[in-house]
C-alpha positions in Angstrom: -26.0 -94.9 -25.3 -29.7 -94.7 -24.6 -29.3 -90.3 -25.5 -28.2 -88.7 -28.5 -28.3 -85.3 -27.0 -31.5 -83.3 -26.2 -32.3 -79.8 -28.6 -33.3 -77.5 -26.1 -35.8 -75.3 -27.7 -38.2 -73.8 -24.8 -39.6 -70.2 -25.4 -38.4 -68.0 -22.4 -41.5 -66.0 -22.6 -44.6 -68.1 -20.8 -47.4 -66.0 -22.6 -47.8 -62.1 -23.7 -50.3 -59.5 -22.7 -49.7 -56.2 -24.6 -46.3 -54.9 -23.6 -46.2 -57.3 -20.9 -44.2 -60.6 -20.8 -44.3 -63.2 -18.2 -41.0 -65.5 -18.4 -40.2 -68.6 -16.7 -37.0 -66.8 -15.2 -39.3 -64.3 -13.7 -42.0 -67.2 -12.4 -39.2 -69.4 -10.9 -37.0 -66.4 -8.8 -39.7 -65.0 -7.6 -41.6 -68.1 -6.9 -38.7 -69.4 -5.2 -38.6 -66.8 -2.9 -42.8 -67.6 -2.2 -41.9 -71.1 -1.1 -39.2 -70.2 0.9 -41.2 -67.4 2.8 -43.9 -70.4 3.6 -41.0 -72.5 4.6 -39.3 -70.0 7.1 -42.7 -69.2 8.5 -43.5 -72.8 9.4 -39.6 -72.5 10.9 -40.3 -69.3 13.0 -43.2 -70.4 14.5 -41.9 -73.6 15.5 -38.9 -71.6 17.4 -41.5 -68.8 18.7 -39.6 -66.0 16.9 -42.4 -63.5 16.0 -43.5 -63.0 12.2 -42.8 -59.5 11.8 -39.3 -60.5 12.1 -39.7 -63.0 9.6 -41.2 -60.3 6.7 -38.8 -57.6 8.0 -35.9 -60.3 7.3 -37.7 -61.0 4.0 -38.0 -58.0 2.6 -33.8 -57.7 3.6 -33.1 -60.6 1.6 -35.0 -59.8 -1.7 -33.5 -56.4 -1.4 -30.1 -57.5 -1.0 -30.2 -60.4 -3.5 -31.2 -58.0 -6.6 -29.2 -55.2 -6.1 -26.1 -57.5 -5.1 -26.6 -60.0 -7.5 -26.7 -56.9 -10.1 -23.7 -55.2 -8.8 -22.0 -57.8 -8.4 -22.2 -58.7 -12.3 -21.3 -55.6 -13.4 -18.4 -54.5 -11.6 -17.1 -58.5 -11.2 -17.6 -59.2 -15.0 -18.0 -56.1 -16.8 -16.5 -53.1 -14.7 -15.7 -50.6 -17.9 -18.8 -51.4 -19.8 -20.6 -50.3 -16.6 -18.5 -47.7 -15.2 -18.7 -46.1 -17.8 -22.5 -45.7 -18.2 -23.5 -46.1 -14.2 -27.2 -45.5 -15.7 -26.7 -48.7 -17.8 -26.5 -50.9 -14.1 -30.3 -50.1 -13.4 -31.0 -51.6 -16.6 -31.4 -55.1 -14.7 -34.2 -56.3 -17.0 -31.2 -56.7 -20.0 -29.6 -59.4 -17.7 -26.9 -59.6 -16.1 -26.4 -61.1 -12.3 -24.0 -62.8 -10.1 -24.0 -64.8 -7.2 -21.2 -64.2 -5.5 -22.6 -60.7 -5.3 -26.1 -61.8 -3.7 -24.1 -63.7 -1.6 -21.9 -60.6 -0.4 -25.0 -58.2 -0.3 -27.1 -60.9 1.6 -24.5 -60.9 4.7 -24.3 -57.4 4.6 -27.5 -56.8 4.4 -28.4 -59.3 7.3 -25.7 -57.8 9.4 -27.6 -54.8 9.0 -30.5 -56.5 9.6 -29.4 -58.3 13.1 -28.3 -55.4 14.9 -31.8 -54.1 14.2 -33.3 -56.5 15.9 -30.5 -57.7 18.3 -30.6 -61.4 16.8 -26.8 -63.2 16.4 -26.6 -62.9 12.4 -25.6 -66.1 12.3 -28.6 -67.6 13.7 -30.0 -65.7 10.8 -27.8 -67.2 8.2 -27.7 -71.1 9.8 -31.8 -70.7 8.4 -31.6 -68.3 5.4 -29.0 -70.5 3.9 -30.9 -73.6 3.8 -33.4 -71.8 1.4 -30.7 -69.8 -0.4 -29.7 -73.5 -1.8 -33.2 -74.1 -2.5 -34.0 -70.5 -4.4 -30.5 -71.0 -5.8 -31.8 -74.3 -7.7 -34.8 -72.3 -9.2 -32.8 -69.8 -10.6 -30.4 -72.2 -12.4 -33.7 -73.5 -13.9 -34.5 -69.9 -14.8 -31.3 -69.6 -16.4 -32.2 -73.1 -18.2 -35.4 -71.9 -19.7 -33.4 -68.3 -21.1 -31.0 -71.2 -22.5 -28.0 -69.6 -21.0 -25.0 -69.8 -18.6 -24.1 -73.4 -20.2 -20.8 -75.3 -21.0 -18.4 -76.4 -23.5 -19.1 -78.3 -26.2 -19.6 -82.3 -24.9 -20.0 -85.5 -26.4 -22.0 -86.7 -23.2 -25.3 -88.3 -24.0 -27.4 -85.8 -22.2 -25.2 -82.5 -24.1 -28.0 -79.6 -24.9 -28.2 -78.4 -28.3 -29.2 -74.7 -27.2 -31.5 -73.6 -30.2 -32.2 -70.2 -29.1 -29.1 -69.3 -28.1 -27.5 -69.8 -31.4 -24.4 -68.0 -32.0 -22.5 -68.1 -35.8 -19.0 -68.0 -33.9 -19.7 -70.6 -31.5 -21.5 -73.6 -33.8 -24.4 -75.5 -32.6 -23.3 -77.7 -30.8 -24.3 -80.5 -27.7 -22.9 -78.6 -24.9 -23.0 -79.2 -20.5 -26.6 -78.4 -19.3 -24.2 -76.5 -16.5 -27.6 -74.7 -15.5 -28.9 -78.5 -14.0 -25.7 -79.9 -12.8 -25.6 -76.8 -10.3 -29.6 -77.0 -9.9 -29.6 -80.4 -9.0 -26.3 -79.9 -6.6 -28.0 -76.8 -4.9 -30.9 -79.2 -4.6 -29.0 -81.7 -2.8 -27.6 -79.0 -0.4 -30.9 -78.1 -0.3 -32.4 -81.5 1.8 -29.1 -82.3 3.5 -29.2 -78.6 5.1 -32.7 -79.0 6.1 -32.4 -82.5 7.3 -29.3 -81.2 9.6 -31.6 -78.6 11.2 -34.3 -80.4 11.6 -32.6 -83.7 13.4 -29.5 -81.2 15.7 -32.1 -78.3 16.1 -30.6 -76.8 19.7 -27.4 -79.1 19.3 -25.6 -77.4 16.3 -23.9 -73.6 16.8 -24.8 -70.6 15.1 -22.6 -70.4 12.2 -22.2 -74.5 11.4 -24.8 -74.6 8.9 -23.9 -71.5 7.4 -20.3 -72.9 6.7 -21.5 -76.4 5.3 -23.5 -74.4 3.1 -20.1 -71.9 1.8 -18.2 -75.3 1.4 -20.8 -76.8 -0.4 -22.3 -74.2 -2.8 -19.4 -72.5 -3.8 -17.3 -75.7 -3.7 -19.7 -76.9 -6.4 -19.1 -74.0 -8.1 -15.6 -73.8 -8.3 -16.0 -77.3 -9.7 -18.9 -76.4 -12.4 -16.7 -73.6 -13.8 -14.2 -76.1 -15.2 -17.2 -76.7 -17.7 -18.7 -73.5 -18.1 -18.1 -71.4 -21.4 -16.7 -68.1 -20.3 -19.2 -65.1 -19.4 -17.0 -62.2 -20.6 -13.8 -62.4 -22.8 -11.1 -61.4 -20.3 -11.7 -64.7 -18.3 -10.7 -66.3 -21.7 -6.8 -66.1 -20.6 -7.4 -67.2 -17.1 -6.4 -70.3 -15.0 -9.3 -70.0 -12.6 -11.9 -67.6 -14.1 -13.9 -65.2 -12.3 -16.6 -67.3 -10.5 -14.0 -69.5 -9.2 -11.4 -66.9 -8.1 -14.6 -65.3 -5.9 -15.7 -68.9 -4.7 -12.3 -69.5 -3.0 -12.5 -67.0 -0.5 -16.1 -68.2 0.4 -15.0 -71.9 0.7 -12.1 -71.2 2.9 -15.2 -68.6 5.5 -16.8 -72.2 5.7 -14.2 -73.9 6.2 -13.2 -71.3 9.2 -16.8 -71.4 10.4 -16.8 -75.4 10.6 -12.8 -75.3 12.6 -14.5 -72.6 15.2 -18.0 -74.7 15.5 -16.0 -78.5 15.3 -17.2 -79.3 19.2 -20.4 -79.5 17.9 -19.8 -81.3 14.7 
């Protein structure tokens, strides 16, 4: 084998000014969210929908993923730690997110959004989800460079030795760079979701792209969990853990949105 496992030693923190520290997480969210605003934009004008939609939809989606993605952590993962001490769930800056909970906020919060501006919400979603897959592969980079959310102990080539996120209990030892199998799936998503638009734009209903992209993400999730270590203790005990027990439901609303769109498929 050409590998004998990679040490993973990256500093999370890019550079320091006074009490203010700029980390790659940080950079890579929020400049996944940049790149998809250019992207839509190029999209709207191209289907002569008006901008101000496009920044009212925005500001929806960044709203919804953070206060989803954080709720849906602590009351998924860690409900009496956070029930407890409501006041600890603005603390988003500790860590803590999920998903599955950006993915519930973000149809909620573009439901909202649709009847607002009288636009089928799923003509929203077939276009939001393309660069959900694509902000979705930044974050797992994110969570790369904080050297977290990884997987069980491998004897793979490519297994991470994750430096800073030594742990007495747990050994250091090579373990599933989980964080890339999903970035590089969510990637893959990513180009076949935006090649699909761009080649049956006008041909495809509202709603197919939207349920390739449940069957897909979440499929590959459900998958990736069967490597991941566990993120709180209770899942220790589990068959399916919690990530995978949420991704069913989504996988089988794809797989309902793809059976009411097949016409077209």
């Amino acid at each position: 084998m050409i590998l004998q496992y990679i040490t993973w030693d990256i500093d999370p923190v890019i550079f320091t000014l006074g009490p203010l520290s700029v980390r790659w997480y940080g950079l890579l969210f929020s400049g996944s969210f940049l790149i998809s605003y250019l992207w839509l934009t190029k999209l709207f004008k191209a289907e002569k929908v008006p901008l101000k939609i496009l920044d009212g939809l925005t500001t929806t989606m960044i709203i919804s993923t953070i206060i989803g993605a954080r709720l849906g952590h602590c009351l998924f993962y860690e409900p009496d730690r956070y029930l407890k001490n409501p006041l600890e769930i603005l603390k988003i800056w500790e860590g803590g997110l999920a998903s599955h909970g950006a993915a519930i906020a973000i149809l909620l919060g573009l439901i909202w959004y649709a009847r607002h501006t009288k636009i089928p919400v799923l003509w929203y979603l077939d276009r939001v989800v393309i660069f959900t897959a694509f902000a979705g592969a930044f974050i797992r980079f994110g969570n790369l460079m904080n050297s977290e959310i990884f997987g069980d102990i491998t004897n793979l080539p490519w297994g991470f030795y994750f430096v800073n996120y030594y742990d007495p209990t747990m050994g250091l030892n090579p373990r599933h760079p989980t964080q890339l199998y999903e970035a590089f799936s969510y990637l893959a998503i990513f180009f076949f979701l935006m090649s699909y638009y761009r080649k049956r734009l006008g041909e495809f209903k509202d709603g197919q792209l939207f349920g390739y992209f449940l069957i897909m993400v979440f499929g590959v999730r459900f998958l990736i969990e069967w490597v991941k270590i566990p993120q709180v203790a209770f899942e220790e005990g589990m068959s399916l853990n919690m990530g995978q027990l949420l991704s069913i439901p989504l996988i089988l609303l794809g797989i309902l949105m793809l059976y009411l769109n097949r016409e077209s498929l």
